[in-house]
N, C-alpha and C positions, 0 to 999 in steps of 0.2 A: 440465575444470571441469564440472560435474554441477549445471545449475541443476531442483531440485525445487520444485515450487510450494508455497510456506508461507503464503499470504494468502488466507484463508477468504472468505465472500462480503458477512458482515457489513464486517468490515475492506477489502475492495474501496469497499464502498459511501461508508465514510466518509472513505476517502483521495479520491477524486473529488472527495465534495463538496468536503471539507477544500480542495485543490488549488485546485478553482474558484473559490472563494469568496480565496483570497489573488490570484488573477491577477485575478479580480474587480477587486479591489481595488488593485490595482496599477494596473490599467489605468484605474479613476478619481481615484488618486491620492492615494487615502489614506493608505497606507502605504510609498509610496515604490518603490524597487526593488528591496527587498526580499521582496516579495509574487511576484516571478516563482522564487521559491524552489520555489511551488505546481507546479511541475513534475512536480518528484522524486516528491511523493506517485500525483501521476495517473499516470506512465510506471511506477511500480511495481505502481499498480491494475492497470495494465493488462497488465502482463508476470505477475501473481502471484505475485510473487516480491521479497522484499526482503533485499538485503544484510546488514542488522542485525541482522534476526530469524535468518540462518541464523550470523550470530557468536555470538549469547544463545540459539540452541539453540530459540528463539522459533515455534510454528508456529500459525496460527489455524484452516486449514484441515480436516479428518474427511482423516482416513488412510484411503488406498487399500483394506485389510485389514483390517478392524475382526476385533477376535478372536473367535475362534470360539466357540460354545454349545454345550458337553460336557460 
């Protein structure tokens, strides 16, 4: 299995906060236990790499080899 990185930096940034802001809120209680969902987003921030985006062909990230100027 060939994991490439598809999670750009913008999209890093906002699965964290996204992530935080649900266990946040789990852990006050607002939302139940449902909010430690917030996981999945931060463990993917942090791996650069998401499941779904490589099933939808999805990539947010600049490619390694940008084409060339000829």
């Amino acid at each position: 299995m060939n994991i490439v990185q598809n999670i750009g930096s913008a999209d890093k940034i906002a699965r964290l906060v996204v992530g935080a802001l649900l266990i946040l809120l789990a852990l006050m209680g607002q939302i139940g236990m449902w909010g430690w969902i917030g996981v999945i987003p931060i463990a993917t921030a942090l791996m650069g790499w998401c499941p779904a985006y490589t099933l939808f062909g999805i990539k947010t990230c600049p490619t390694s080899n940008p084409p060339s100027a000829s």
